[in-house]
Structures are given as C-alpha cells and as structure tokens.
MISEDO-427436 format. One record per residue: x, y, z of N, C-alpha, C in turn; residue number from 0; residue in three letters. Coordinates in steps of 0.1 Angstrom, whole numbers, plus 5000, padded with zeros to 4 digits. Layout:
REM residues N
    n_x    n_y    n_z   ca_x   ca_y   ca_z    c_x    c_y    c_z   tivo   nufi
      X      Y      Z      X      Y      Z      X      Y      Z    NUM    ALA
...
This chain:
REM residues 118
    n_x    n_y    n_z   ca_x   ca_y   ca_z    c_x    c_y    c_z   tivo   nufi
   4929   4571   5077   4933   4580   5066   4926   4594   5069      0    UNK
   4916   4598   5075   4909   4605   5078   4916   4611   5085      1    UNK
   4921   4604   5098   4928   4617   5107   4943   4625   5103      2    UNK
   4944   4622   5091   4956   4628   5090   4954   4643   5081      3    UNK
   4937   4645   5082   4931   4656   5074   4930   4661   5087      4    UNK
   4929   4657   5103   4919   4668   5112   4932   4680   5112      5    UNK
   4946   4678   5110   4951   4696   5113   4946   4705   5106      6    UNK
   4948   4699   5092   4938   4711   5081   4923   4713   5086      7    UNK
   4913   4704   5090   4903   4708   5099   4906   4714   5108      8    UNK
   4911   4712   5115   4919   4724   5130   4920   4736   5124      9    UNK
   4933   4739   5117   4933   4753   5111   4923   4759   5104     10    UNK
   4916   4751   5097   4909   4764   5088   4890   4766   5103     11    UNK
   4890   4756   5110   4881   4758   5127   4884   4770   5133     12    UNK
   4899   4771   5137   4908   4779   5142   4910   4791   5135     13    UNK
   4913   4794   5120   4911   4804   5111   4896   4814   5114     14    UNK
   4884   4806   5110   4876   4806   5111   4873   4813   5122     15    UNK
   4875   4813   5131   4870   4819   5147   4878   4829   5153     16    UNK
   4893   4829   5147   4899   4839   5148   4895   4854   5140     17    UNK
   4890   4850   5128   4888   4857   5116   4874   4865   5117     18    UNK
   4859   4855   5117   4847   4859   5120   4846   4861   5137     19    UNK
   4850   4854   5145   4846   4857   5161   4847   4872   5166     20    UNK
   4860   4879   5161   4860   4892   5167   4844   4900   5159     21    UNK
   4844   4904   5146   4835   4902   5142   4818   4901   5147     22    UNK
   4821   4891   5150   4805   4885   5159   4801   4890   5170     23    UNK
   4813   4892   5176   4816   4894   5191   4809   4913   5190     24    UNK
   4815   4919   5182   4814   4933   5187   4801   4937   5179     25    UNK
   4798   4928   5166   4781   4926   5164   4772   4931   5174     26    UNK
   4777   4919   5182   4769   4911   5193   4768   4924   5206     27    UNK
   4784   4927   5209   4782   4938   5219   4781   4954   5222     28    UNK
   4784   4956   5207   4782   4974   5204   4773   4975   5205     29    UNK
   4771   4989   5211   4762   4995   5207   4754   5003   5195     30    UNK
   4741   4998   5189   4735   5002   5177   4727   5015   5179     31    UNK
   4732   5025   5176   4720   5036   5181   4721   5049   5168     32    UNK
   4722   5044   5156   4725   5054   5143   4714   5064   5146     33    UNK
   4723   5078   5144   4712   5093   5145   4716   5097   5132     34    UNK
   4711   5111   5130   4713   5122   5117   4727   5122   5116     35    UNK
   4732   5123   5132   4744   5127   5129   4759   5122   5126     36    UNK
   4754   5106   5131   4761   5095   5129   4763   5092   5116     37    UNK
   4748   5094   5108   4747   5087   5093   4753   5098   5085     38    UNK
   4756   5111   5084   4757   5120   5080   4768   5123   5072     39    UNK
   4776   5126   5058   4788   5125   5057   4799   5132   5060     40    UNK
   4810   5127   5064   4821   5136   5071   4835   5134   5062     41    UNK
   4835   5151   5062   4852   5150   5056   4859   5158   5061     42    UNK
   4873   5154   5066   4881   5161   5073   4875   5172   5083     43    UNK
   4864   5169   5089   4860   5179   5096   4855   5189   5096     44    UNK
   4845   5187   5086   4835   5197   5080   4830   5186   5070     45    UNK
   4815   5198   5068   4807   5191   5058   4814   5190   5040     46    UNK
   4811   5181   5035   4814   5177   5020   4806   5188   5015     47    UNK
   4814   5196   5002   4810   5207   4997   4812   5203   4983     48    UNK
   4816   5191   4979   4814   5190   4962   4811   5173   4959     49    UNK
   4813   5175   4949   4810   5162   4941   4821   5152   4946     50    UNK
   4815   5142   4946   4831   5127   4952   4836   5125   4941     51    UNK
   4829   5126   4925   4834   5120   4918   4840   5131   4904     52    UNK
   4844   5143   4916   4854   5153   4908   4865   5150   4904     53    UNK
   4867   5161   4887   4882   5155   4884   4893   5162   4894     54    UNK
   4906   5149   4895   4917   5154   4900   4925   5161   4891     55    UNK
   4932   5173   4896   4947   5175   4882   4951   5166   4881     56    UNK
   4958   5168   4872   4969   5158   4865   4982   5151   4874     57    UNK
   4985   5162   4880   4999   5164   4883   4992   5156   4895     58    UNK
   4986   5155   4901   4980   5141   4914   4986   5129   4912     59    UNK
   4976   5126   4901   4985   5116   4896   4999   5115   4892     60    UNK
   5002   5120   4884   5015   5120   4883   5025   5119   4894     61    UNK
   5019   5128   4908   5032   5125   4917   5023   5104   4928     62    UNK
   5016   5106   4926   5013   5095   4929   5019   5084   4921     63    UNK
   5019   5079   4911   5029   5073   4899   5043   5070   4909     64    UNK
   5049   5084   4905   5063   5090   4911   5063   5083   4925     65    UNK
   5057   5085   4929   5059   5080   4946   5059   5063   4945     66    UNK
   5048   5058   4938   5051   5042   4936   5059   5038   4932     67    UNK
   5063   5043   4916   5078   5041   4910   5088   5040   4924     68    UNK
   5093   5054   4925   5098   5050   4934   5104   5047   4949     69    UNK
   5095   5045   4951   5092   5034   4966   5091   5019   4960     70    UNK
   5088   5014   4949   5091   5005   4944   5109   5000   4948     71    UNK
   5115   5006   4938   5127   5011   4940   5138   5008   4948     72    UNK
   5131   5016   4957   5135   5014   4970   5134   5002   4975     73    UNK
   5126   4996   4978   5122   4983   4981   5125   4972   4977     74    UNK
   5135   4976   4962   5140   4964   4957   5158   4962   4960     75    UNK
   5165   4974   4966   5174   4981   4971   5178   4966   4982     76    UNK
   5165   4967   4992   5169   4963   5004   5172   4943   5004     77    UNK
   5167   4938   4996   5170   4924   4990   5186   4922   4986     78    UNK
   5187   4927   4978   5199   4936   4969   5209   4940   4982     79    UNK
   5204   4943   4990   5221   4949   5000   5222   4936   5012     80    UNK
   5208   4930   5010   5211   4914   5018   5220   4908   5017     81    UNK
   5223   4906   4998   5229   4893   4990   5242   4897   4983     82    UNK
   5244   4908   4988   5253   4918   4984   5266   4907   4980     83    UNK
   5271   4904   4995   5282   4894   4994   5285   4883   4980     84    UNK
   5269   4877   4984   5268   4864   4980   5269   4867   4958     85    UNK
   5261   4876   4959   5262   4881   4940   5275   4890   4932     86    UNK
   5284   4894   4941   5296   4898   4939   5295   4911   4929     87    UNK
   5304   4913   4926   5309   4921   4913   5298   4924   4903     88    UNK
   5292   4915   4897   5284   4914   4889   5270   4922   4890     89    UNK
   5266   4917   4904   5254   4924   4910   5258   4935   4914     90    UNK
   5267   4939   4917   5274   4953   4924   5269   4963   4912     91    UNK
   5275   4958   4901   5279   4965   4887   5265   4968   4883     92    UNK
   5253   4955   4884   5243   4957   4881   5230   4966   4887     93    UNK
   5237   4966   4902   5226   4976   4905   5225   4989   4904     94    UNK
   5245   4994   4903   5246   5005   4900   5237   5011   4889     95    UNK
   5242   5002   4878   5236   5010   4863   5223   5010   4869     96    UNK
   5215   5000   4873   5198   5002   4875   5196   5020   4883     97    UNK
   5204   5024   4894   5205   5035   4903   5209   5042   4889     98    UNK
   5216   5043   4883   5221   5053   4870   5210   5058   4860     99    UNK
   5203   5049   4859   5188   5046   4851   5181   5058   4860    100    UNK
   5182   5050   4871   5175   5060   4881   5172   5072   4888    101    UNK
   5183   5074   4882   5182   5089   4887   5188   5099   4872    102    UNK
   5187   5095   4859   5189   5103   4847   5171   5098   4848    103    UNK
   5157   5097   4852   5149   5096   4850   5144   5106   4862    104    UNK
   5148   5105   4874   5149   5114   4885   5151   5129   4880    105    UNK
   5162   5130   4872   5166   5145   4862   5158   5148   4854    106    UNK
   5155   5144   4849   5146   5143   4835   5134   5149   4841    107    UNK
   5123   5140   4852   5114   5147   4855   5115   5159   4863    108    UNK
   5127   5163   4876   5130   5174   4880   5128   5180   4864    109    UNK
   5139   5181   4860   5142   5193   4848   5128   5196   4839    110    UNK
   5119   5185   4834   5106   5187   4829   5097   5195   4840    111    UNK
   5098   5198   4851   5093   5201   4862   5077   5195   4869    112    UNK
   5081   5181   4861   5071   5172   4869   5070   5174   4881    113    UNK
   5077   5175   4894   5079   5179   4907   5074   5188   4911    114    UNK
   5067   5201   4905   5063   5214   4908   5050   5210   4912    115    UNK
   5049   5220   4922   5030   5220   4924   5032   5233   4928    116    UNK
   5018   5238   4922   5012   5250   4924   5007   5256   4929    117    UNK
C-alpha cells in the first residue's frame, strides 16, 4: 500500500530540489562582498530624493484601474473567439452587447476626461 504513495514522494523530492536547489546553489556560490555602495538605495539612477511613502495623484490610480478593467476585458475576448462556433447566435449577441457596455463606459470616461494627464 505504501508504494503507491512513492510518486507523490517523488514529486514533491523532485519539487523540492528543483525549487530550493537553485537557491542553495547560488547561496553557496556567489559572491558575498556588501559595501556602502551596494547597500545604498537606488532609484532609477540616481539617489532617492523623497519619501517612499508619498501621496500618488489620483488620476494614477485611476488610469491604473482603467488599464485592469480593461485588460481584463480583453482577456475575456480571447476564450470567447475560441468557442465562437460552438455558442452560436446567442453568444455572438451576448458578447456584443458586453463590447456595447464597453465602450459607452470607454465614452463616458473619455468625455469625463478621465484619460487626461497633465
């Protein structure tokens, strides 16, 4: 009864060593030699001149939102043009109106001029 457990022993041995070994390995072989200049903080190539935990505008967010929404979206598109055949008419009909949704929401924030930066 036991050996019908060793592949799940195998795999998670195998997981295990795939996972932590690289890991160990460059532990083991890098070189450790931390200076001032190593430990020091870097941003974009120059020194950090403010606080990390300054407010963002608004509008950051907001187009960050925007870009998830949709890229979301988008990504639900490409399932959807798979099965295209197989869901007919119905789905055809249904994805349109979802794209209809989506883009009188697309207007809406153009026209609000959510899209602007300054």
């Amino acid at each position: 009864m036991l050996e019908s457990y060793f592949p799940i022993l195998l795999f998670v041995i195998v997981g295990l060593l795939v996972g932590v070994g690289p890991m160990l390995i460059g532990w083991l072989l890098a070189p450790n030699h931390p200076d001032s200049e190593k430990l020091s903080p870097y941003e974009c190539g120059f020194e950090a001149f403010e606080d990390a935990r300054m407010k963002f505008d608004v509008r950051y967010y907001l187009v960050a939102i925007l870009f998830i929404l949709f890229d979301l979206e988008i990504a639900f598109l490409f399932p959807w043009a798979v099965v295209l055949n197989e869901i007919g008419l119905f789905g055809y009909l249904a994805m349109v109106i979802f794209l209809g949704i989506l883009v009188v929401g697309f207007v809406y924030e153009w026209m609000k001029g959510a899209l602007e930066w300054e």
